[in-house]
N, CA, C and O atoms as a GROMACS GRO file, in nm:
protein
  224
    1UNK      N    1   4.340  11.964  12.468
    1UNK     CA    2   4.345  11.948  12.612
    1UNK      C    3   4.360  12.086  12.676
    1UNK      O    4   4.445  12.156  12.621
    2UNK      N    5   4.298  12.142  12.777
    2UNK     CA    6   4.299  12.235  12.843
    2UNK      C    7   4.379  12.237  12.988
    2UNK      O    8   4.363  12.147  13.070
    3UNK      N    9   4.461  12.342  13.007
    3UNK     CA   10   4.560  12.342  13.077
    3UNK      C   11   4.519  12.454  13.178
    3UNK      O   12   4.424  12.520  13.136
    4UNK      N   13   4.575  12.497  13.321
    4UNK     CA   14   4.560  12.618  13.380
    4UNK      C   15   4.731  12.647  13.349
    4UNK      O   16   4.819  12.561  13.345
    5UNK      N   17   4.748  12.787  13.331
    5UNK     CA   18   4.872  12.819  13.314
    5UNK      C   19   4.940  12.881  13.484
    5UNK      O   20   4.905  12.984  13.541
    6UNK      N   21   5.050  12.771  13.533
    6UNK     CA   22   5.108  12.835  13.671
    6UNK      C   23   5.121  12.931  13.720
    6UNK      O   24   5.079  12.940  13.836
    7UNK      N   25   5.174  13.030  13.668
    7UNK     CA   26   5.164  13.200  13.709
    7UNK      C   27   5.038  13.243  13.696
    7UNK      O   28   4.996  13.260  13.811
    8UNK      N   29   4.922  13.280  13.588
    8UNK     CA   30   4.819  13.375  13.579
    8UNK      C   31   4.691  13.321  13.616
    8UNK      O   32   4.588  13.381  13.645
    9UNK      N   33   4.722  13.161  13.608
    9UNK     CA   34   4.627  13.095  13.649
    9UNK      C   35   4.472  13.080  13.552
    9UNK      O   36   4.370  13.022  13.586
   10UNK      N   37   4.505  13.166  13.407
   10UNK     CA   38   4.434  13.169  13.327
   10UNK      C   39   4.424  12.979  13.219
   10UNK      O   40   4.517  12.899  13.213
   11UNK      N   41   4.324  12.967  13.173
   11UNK     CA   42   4.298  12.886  13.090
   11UNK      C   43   4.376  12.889  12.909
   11UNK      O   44   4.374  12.964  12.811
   12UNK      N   45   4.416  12.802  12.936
   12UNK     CA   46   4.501  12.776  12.784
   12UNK      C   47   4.500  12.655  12.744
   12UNK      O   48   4.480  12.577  12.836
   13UNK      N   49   4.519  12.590  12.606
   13UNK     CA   50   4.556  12.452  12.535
   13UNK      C   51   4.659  12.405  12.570
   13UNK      O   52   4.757  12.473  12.602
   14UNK      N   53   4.655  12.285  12.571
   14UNK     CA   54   4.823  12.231  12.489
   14UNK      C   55   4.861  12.216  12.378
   14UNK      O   56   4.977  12.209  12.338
   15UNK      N   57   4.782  12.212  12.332
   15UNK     CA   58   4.831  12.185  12.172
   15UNK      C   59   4.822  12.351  12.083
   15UNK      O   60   4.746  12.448  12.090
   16UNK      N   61   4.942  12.317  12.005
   16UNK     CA   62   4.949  12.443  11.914
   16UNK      C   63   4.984  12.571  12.017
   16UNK      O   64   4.943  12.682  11.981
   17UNK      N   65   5.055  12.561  12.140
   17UNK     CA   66   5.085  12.682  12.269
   17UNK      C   67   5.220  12.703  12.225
   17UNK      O   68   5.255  12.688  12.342
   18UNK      N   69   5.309  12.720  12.176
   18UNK     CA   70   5.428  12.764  12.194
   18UNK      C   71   5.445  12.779  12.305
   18UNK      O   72   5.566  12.762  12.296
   19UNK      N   73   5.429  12.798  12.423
   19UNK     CA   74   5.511  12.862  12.549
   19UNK      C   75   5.437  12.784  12.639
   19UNK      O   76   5.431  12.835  12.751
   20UNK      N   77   5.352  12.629  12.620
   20UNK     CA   78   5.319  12.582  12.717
   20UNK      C   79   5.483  12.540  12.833
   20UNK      O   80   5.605  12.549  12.818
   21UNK      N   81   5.392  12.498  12.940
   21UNK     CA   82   5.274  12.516  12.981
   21UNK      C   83   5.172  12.611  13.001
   21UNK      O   84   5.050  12.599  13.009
   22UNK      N   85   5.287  12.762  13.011
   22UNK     CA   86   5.225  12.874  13.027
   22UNK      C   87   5.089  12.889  12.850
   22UNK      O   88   5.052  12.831  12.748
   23UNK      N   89   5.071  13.014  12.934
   23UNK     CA   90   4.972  13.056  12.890
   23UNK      C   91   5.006  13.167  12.731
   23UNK      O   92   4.977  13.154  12.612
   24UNK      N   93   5.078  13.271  12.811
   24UNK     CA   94   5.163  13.351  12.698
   24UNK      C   95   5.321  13.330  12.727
   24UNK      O   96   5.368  13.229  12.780
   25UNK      N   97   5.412  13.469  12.674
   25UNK     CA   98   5.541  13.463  12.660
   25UNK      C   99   5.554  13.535  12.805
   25UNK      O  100   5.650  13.494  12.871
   26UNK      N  101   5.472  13.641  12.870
   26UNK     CA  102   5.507  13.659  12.958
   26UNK      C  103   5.513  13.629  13.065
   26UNK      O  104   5.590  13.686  13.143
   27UNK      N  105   5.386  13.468  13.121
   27UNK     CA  106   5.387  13.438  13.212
   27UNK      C  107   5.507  13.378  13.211
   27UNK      O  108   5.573  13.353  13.312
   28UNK      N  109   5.554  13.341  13.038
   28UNK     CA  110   5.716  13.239  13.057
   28UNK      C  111   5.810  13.277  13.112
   28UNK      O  112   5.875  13.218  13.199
   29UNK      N  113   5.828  13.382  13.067
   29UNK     CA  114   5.952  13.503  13.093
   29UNK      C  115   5.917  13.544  13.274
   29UNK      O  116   6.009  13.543  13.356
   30UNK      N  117   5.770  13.579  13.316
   30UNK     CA  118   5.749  13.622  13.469
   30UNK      C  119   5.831  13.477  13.551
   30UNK      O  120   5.907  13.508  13.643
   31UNK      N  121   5.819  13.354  13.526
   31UNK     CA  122   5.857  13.216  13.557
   31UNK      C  123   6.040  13.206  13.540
   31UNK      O  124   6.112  13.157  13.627
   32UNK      N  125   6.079  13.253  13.436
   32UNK     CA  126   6.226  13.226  13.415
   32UNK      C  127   6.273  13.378  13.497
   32UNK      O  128   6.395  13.373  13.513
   33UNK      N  129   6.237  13.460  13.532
   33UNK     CA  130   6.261  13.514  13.611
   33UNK      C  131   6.249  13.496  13.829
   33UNK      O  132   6.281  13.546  13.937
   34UNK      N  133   6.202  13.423  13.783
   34UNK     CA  134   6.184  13.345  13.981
   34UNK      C  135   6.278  13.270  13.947
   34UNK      O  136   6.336  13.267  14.055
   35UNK      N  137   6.350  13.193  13.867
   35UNK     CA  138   6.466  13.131  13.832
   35UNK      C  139   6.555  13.177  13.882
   35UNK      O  140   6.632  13.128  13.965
   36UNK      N  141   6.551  13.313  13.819
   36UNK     CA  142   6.675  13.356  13.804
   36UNK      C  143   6.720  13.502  13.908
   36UNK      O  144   6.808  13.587  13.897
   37UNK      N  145   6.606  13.476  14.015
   37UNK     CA  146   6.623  13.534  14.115
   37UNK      C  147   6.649  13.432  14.242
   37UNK      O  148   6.695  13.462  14.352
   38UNK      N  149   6.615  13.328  14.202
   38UNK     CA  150   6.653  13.231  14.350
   38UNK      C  151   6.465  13.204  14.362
   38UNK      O  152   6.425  13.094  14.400
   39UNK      N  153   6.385  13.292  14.334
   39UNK     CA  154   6.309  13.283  14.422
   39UNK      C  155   6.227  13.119  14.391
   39UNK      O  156   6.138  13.104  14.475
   40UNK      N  157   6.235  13.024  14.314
   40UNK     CA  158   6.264  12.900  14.302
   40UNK      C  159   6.385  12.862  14.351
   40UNK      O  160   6.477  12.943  14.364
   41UNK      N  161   6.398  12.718  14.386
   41UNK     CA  162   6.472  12.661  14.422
   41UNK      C  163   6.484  12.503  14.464
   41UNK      O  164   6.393  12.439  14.517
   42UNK      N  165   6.625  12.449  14.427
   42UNK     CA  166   6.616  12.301  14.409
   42UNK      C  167   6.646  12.277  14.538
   42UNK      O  168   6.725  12.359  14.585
   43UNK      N  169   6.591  12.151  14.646
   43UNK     CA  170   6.684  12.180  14.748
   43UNK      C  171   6.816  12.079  14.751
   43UNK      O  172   6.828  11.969  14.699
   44UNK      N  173   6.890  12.137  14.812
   44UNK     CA  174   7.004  12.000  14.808
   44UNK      C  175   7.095  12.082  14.926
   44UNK      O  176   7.061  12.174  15.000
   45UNK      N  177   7.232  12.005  14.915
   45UNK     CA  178   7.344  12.038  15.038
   45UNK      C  179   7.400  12.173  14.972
   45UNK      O  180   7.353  12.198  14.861
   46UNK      N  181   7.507  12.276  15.029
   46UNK     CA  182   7.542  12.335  14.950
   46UNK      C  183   7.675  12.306  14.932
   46UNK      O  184   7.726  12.217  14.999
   47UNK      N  185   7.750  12.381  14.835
   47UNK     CA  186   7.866  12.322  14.768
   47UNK      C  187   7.969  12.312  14.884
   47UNK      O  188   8.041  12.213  14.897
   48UNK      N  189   7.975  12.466  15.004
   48UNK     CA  190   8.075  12.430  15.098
   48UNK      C  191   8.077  12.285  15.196
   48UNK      O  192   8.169  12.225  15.252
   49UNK      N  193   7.939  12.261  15.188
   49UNK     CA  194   7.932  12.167  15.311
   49UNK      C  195   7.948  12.041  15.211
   49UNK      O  196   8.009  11.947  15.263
   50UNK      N  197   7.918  12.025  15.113
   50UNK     CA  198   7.982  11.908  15.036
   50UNK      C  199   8.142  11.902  15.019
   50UNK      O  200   8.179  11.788  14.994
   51UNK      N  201   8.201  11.956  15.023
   51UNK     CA  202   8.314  12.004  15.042
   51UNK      C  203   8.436  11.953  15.163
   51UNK      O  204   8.551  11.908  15.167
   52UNK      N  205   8.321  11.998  15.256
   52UNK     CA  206   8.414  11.971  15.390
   52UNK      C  207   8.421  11.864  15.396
   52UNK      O  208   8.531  11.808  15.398
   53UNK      N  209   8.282  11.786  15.400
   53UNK     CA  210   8.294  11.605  15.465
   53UNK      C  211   8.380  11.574  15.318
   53UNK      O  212   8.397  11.452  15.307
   54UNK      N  213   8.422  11.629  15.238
   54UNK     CA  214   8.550  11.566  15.166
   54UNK      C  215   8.692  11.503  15.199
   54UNK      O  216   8.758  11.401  15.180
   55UNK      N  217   8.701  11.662  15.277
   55UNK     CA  218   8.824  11.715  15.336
   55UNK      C  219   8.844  11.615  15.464
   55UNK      O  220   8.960  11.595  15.499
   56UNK      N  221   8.770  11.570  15.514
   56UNK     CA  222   8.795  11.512  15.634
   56UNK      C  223   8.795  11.354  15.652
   56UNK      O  224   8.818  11.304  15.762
   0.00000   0.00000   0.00000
């Protein structure tokens, strides 16, 4: 099965990929890095404002 890989946008398998979905290790690593800058993100409330309507 042929995949586009999210970051490079290059063509890759699924099968036999180690680092699917990506393509290589670095689009993995370019990806766990938007992680781990924020620049992804889940949305939800944040912890203070979950917090307050506790308190009250």
């Amino acid at each position: 099965m042929k995949i586009t890989c999210p970051i490079c946008k290059n063509k890759t398998t699924w099968e036999e990929n180690p680092w699917r979905p990506f393509c290589s290790e670095r689009c993995k690593l370019i990806d766990l890095g938007k992680w781990a800058t924020e620049e992804y993100r889940i949305e939800g409330k944040k912890e203070e404002e979950e917090d307050e309507k506790k308190e009250t």
